[in-house]
TORKOL-4160 file (C-alpha; in steps of 0.2 Angstrom, whole numbers, padded with zeros to 4 digits, m for minus):
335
<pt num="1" X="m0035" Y="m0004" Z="0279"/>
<pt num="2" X="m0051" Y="0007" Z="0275"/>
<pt num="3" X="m0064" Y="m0005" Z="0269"/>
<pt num="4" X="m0079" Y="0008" Z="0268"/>
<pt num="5" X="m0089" Y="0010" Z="0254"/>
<pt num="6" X="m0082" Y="0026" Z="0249"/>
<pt num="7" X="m0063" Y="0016" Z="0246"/>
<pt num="8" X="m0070" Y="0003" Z="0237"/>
<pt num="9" X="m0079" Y="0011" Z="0224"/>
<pt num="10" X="m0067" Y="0025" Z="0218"/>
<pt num="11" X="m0072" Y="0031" Z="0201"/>
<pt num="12" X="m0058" Y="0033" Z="0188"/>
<pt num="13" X="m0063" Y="0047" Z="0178"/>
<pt num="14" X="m0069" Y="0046" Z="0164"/>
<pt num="15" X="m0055" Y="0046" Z="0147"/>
<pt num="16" X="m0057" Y="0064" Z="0138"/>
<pt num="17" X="m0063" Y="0063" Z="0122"/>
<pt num="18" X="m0052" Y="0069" Z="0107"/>
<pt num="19" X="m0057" Y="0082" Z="0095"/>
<pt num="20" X="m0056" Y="0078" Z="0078"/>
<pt num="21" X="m0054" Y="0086" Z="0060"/>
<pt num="22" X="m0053" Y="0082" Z="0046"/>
<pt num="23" X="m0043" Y="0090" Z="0030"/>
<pt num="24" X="m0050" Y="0083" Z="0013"/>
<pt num="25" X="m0064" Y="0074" Z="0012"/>
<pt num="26" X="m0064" Y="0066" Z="m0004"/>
<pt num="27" X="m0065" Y="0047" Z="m0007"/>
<pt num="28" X="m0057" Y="0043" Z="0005"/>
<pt num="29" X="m0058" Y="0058" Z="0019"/>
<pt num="30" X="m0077" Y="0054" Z="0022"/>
<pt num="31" X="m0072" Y="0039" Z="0028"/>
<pt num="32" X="m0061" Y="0048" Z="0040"/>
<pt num="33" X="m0076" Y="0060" Z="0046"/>
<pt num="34" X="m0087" Y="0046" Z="0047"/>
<pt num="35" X="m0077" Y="0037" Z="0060"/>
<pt num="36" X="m0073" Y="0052" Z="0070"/>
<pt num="37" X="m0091" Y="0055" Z="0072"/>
<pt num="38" X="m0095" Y="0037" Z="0075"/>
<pt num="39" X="m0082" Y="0034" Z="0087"/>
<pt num="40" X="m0087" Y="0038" Z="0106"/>
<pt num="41" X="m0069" Y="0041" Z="0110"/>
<pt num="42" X="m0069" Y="0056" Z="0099"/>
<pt num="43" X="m0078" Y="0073" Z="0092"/>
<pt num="44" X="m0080" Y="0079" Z="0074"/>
<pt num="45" X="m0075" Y="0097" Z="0077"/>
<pt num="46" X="m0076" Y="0101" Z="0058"/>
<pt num="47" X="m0068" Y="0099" Z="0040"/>
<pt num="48" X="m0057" Y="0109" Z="0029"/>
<pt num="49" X="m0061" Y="0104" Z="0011"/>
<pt num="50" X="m0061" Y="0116" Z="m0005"/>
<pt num="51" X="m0075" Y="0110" Z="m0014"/>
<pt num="52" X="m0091" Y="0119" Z="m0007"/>
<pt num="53" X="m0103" Y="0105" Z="m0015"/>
<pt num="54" X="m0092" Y="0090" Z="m0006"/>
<pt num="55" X="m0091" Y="0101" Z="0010"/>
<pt num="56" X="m0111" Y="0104" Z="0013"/>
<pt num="57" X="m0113" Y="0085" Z="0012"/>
<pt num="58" X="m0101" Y="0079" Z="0024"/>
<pt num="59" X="m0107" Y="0093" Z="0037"/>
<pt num="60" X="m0123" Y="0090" Z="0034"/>
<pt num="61" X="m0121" Y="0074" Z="0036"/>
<pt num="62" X="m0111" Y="0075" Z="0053"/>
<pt num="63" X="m0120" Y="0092" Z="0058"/>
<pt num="64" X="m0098" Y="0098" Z="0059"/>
<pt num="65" X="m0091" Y="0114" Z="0055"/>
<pt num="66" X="m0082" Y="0118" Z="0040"/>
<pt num="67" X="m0065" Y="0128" Z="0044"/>
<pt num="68" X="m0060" Y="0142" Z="0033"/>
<pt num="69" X="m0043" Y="0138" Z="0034"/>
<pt num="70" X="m0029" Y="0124" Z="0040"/>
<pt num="71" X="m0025" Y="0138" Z="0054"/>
<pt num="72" X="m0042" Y="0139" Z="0061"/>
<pt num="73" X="m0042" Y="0119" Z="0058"/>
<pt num="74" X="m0026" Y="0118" Z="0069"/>
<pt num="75" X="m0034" Y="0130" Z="0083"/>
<pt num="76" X="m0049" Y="0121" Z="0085"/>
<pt num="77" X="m0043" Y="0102" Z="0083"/>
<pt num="78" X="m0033" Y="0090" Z="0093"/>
<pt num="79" X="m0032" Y="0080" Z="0082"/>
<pt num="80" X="m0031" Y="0080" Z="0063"/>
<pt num="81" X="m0033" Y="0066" Z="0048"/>
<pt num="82" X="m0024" Y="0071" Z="0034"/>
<pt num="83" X="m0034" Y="0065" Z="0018"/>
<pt num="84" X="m0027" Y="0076" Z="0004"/>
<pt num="85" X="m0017" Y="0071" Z="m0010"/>
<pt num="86" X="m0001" Y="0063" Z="m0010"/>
<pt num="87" X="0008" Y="0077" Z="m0018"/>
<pt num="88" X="m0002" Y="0093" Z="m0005"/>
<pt num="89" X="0004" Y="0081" Z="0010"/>
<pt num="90" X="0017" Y="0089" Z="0016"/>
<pt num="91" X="0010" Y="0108" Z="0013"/>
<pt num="92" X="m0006" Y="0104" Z="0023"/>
<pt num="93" X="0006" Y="0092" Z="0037"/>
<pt num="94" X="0018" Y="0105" Z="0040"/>
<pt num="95" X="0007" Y="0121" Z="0048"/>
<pt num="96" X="m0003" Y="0109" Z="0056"/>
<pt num="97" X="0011" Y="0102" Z="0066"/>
<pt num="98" X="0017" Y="0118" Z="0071"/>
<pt num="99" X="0002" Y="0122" Z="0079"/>
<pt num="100" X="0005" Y="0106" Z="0090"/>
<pt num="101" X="m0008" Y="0096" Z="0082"/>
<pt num="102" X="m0009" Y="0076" Z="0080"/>
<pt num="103" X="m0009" Y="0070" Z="0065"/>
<pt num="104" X="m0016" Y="0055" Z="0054"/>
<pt num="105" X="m0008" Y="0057" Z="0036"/>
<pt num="106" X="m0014" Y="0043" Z="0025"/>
<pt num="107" X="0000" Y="0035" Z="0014"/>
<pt num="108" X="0013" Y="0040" Z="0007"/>
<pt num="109" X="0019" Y="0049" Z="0017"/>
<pt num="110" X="0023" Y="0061" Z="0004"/>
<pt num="111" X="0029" Y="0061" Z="m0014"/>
<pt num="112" X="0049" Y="0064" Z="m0009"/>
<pt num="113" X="0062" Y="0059" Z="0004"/>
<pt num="114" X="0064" Y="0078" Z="0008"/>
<pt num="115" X="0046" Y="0081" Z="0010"/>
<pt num="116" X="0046" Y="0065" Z="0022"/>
<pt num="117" X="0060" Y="0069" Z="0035"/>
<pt num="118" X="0054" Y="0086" Z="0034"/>
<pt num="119" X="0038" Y="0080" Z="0042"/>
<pt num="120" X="0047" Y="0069" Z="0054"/>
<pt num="121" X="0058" Y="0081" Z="0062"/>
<pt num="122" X="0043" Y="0094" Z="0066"/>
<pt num="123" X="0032" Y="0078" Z="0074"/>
<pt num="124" X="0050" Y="0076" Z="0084"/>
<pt num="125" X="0051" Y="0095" Z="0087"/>
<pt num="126" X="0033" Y="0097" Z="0093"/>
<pt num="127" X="0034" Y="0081" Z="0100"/>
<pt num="128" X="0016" Y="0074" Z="0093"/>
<pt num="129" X="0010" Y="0059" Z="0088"/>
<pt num="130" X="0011" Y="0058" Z="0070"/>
<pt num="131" X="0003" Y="0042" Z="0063"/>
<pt num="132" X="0004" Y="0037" Z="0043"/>
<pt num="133" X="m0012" Y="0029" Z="0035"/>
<pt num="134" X="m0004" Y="0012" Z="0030"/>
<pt num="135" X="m0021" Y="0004" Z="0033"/>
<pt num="136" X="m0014" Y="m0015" Z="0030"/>
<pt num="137" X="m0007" Y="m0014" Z="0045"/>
<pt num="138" X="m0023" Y="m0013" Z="0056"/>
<pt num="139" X="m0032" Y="m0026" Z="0046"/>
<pt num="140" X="m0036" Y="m0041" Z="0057"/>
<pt num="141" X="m0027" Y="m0053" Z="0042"/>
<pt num="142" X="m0008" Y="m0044" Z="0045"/>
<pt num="143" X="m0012" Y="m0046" Z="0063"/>
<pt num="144" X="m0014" Y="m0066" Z="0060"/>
<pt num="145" X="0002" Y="m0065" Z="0049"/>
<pt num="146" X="0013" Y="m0056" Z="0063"/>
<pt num="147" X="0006" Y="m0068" Z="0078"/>
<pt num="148" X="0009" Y="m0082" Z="0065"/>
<pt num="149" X="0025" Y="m0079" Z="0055"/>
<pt num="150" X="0043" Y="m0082" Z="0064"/>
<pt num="151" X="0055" Y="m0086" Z="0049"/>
<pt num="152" X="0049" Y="m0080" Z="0031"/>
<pt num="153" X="0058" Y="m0086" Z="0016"/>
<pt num="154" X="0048" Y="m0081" Z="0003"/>
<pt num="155" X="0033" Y="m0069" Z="0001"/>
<pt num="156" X="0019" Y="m0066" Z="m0013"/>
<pt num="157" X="0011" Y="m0053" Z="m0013"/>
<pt num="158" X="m0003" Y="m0046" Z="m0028"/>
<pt num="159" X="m0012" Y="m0031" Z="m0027"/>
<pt num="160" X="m0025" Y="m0028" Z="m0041"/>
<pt num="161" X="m0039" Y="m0015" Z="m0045"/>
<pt num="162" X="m0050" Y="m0008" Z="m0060"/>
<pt num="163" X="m0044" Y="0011" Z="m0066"/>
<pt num="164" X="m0050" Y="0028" Z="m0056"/>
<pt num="165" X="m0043" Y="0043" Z="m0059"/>
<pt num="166" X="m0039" Y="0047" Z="m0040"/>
<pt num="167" X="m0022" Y="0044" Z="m0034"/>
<pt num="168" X="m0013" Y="0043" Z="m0053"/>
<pt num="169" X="m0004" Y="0060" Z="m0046"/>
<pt num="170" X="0007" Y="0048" Z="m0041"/>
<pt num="171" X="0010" Y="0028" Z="m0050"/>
<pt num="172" X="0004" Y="0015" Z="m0043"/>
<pt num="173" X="0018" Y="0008" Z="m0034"/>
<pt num="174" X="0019" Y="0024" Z="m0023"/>
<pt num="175" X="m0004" Y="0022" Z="m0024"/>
<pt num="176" X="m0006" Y="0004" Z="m0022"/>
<pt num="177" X="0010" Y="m0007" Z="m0019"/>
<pt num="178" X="0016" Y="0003" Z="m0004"/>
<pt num="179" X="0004" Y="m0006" Z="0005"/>
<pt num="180" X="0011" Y="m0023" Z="0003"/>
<pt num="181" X="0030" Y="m0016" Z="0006"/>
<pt num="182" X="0024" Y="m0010" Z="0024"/>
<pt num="183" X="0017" Y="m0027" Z="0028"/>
<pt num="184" X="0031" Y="m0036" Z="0020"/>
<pt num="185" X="0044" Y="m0025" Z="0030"/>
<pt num="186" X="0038" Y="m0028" Z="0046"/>
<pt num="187" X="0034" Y="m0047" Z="0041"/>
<pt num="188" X="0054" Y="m0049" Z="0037"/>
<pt num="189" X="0063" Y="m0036" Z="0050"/>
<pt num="190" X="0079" Y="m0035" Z="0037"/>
<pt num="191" X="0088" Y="m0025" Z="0028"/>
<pt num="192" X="0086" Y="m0025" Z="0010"/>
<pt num="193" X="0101" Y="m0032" Z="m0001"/>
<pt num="194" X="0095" Y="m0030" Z="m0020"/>
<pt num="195" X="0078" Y="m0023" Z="m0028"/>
<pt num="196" X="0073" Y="m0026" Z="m0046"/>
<pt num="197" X="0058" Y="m0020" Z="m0054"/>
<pt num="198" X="0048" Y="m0014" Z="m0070"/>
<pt num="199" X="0034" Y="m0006" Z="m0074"/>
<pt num="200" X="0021" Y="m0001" Z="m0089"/>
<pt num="201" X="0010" Y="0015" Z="m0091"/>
<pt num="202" X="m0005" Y="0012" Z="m0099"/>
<pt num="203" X="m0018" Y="0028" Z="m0091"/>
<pt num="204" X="m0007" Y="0038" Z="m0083"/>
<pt num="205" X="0010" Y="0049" Z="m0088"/>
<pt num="206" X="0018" Y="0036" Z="m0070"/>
<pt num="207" X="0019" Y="0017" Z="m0070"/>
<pt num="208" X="0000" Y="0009" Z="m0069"/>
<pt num="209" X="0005" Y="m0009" Z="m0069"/>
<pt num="210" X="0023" Y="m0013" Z="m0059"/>
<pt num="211" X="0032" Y="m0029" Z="m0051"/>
<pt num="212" X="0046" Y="m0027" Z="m0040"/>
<pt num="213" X="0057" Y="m0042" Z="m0031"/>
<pt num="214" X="0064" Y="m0037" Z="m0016"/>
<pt num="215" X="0080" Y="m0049" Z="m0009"/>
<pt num="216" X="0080" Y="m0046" Z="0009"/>
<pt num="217" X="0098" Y="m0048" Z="0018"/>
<pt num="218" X="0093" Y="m0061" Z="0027"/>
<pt num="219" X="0089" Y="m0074" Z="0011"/>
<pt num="220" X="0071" Y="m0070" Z="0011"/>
<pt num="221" X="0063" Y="m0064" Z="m0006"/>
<pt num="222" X="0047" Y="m0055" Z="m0009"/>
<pt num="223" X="0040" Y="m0054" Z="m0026"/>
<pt num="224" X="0024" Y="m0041" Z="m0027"/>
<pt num="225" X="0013" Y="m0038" Z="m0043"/>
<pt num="226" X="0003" Y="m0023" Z="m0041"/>
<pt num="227" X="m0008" Y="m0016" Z="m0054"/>
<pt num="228" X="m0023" Y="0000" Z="m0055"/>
<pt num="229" X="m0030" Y="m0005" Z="m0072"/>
<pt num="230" X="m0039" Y="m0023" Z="m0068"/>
<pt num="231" X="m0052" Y="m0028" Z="m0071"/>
<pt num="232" X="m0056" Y="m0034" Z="m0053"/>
<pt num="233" X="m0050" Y="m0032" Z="m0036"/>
<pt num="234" X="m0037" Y="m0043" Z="m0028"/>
<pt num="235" X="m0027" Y="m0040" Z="m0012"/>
<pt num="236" X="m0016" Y="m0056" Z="m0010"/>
<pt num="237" X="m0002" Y="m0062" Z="0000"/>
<pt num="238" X="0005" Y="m0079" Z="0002"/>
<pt num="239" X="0020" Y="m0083" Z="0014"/>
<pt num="240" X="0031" Y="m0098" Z="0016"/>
<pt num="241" X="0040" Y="m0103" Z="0030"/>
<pt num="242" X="0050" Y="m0118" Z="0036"/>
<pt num="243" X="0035" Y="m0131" Z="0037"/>
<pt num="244" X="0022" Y="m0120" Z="0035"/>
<pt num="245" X="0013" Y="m0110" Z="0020"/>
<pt num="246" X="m0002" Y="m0098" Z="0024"/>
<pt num="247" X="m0012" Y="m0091" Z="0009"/>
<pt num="248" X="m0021" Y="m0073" Z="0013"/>
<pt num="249" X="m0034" Y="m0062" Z="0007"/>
<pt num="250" X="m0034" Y="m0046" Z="0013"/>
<pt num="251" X="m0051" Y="m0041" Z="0007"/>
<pt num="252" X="m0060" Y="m0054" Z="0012"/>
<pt num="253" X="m0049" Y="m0057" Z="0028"/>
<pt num="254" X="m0049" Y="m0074" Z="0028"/>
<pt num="255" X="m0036" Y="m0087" Z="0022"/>
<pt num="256" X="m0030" Y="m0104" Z="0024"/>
<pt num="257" X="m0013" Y="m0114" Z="0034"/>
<pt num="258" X="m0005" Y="m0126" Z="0024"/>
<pt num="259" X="0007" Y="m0135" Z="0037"/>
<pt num="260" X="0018" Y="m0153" Z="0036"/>
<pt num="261" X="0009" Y="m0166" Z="0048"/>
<pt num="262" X="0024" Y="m0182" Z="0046"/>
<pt num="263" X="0024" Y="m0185" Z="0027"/>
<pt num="264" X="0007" Y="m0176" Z="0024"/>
<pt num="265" X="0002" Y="m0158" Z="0023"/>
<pt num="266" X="m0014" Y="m0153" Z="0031"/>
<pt num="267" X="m0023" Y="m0138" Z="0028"/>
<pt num="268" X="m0032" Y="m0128" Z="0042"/>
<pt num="269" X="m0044" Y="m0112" Z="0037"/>
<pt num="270" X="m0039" Y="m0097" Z="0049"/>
<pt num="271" X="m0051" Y="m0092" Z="0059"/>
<pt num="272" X="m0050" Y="m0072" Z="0057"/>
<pt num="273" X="m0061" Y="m0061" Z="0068"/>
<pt num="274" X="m0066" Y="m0048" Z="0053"/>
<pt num="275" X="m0067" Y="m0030" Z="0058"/>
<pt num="276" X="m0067" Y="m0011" Z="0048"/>
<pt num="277" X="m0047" Y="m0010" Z="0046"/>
<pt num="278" X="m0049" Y="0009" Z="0044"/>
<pt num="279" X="m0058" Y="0009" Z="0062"/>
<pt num="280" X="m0045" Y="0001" Z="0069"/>
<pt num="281" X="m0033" Y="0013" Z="0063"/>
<pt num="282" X="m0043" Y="0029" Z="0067"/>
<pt num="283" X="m0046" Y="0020" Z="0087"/>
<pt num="284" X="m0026" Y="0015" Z="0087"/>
<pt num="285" X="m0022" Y="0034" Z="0083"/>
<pt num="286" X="m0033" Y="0041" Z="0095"/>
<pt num="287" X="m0029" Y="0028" Z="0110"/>
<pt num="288" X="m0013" Y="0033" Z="0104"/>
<pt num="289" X="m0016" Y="0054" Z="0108"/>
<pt num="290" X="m0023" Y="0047" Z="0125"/>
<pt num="291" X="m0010" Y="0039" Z="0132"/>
<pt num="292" X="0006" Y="0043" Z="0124"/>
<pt num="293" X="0010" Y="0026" Z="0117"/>
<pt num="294" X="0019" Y="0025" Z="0099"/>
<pt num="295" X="0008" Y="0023" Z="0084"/>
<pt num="296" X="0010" Y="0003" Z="0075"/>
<pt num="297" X="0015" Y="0014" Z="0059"/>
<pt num="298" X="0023" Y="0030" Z="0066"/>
<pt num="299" X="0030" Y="0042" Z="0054"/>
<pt num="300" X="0048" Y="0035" Z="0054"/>
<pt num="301" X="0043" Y="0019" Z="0049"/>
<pt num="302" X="0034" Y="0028" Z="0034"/>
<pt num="303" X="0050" Y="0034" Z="0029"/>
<pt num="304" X="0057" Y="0020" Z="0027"/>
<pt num="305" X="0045" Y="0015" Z="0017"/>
<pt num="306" X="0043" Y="0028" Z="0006"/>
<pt num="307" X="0062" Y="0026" Z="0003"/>
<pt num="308" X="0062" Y="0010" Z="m0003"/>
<pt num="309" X="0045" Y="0013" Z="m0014"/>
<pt num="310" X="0054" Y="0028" Z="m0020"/>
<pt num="311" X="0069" Y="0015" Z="m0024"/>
<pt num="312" X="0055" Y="0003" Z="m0037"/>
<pt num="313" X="0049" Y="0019" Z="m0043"/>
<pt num="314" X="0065" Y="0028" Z="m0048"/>
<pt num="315" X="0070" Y="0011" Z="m0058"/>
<pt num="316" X="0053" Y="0012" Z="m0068"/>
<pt num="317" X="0057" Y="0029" Z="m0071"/>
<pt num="318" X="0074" Y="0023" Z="m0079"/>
<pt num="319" X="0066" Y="0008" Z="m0090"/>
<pt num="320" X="0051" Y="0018" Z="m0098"/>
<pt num="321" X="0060" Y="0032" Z="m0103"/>
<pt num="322" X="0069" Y="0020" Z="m0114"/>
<pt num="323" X="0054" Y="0013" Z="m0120"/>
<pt num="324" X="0047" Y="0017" Z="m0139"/>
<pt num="325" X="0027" Y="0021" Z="m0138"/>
<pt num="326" X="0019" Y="0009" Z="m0152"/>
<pt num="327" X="0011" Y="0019" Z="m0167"/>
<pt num="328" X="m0007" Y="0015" Z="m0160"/>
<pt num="329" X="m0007" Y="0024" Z="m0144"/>
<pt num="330" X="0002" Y="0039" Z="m0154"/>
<pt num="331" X="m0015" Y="0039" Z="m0166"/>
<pt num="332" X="m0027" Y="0037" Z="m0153"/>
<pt num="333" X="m0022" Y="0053" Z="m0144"/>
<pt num="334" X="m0021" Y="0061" Z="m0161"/>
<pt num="335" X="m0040" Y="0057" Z="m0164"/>
């Protein structure tokens, strides 16, 4: 055996580092091209965003280029977070993928189920790796629940927050509540049997408060309240199991174990490391690009979800166009 030197200190070489664009850099998207830029496993190449005010401030900020068009984007980039609106996903996706290019697409995956497998079978075709921006899944309290939870029968989830006008081009189940449905998916691993929901409008043409309760094949039922015109942020989820209840909060990622000790319960607070769940995603994607490992929340998995979001929203849709609108809210956008 050669015991030199030389053998014993063979250097790896060093991992290549990802270039990274960004397409939309709104509220959202600078949160994107921030991270990129942060990260040492990855290069802000540039952004493409159509305001020109919003555009000098990120690349100023980042010292990036701004790309002229999603083509030059797509020549220049490896990799690519799609940070646009819902509703433009699939027309800024689409070129992007033909040109071979990895793709971040933040939730939903788009507005429509065509639109969806549309975007799935190009990622398959050019065979990239296309990640979805379900952002619950990286935060450090979904990885306690998925380590912890082995039999859920029932879950609680409530996801609250004060009026903005981004994201109302969709309703807030497709905006807000598709982030519990993810978790909760992948929580349960079942088919579902039955949904029932409702919803109200009260900003926006689409639903802005809704609940839905989801009866899983397997007997467990998840009942989710979600709502974009609070007056305070609240993003909940309680579980219970067979001797066991766990109580969550995803914002402040920390929580508490309620568990049956013989004839008493006792409570345990869980210890939860807390880290940037957007930084875990944006690392997850690129370690992803590097190695060619599947993302956590791959674009098939969107789907799915997107289909049974599209599911709640379609029986909204059904209950308000039945509803009457009271006089007052007729006079107040008369005045």
């Amino acid at each position: 055996m050669d015991t030199t030197p030389a053998a014993e200190e063979q250097i790896l070489p060093e991992p290549r580092i990802i270039r990274c664009g960004v397409a939309g850099v709104g509220s959202l998207g600078q949160h994107h091209a921030r991270i990129y830029h942060a990260m040492e496993e990855s290069e802000l190449v540039g952004i493409f965003e159509m305001n020109d005010q919003r555009a000098e401030e990120i690349c100023g900020r980042y010292g990036c280029h701004r790309f002229a068009s999603l083509d030059e984007m797509g020549e220049a980039c490896e990799a690519i977070s799609v940070a646009v609106p819902t509703d433009h996903h699939h027309r800024v996706a689409m070129p992007l993928l033909e040109k071979g290019c990895h793709l971040m697409i933040e939730k939903p995956l788009s507005t429509n189920l065509q639109e969806a497998e549309e975007i799935v079978a190009a990622a398959k075709r050019k065979q990239v790796i296309a990640q979805v921006g379900h952002i619950e899944h990286f935060n450090p309290v979904t990885t306690f629940l998925e380590e912890h939870i082995y039999h859920p029968r029932y879950i609680q989830a409530d996801r609250f927050a004060p009026f903005q006008p981004r994201g109302t081009e969709v309703g807030v189940v497709l905006d807000l509540m598709i982030h519990d449905l993810g978790v909760i998916k992948q929580l349960v691993r079942s088919p579902v049997s039955r949904v029932e929901a409702i919803g109200v409008n009260v900003m926006s043409p689409t639903e802005d408060i809704a609940n839905a309760r989801i009866v899983f094949e397997n007997g467990c039922v998840a009942n989710i309240n979600t709502s974009r015109v609070s007056m305070r942020k609240v993003r909940d989820i309680r579980v219970f199991q067979p001797n066991a209840y766990l109580s969550l909060n995803f914002m402040e990622q920390q929580g508490h174990l309620l568990t049956q000790r013989g004839k008493s319960i006792e409570r345990h607070d869980i210890p939860i490391e807390k880290a940037e769940p957007l930084m875990l995603e944006l690392r997850s994607f690129v370690q992803c690009i590097r190695t060619g490992q599947k993302p956590k929340v791959d674009v098939e998995f969107a789907k799915e979800t997107l289909e049974l979001a599209l599911t709640i929203t379609s029986q909204i849709q059904e209950q308000l166009k039945k509803e009457i609108r009271f006089p007052i809210f007729e006079d107040e956008e008369e005045g």
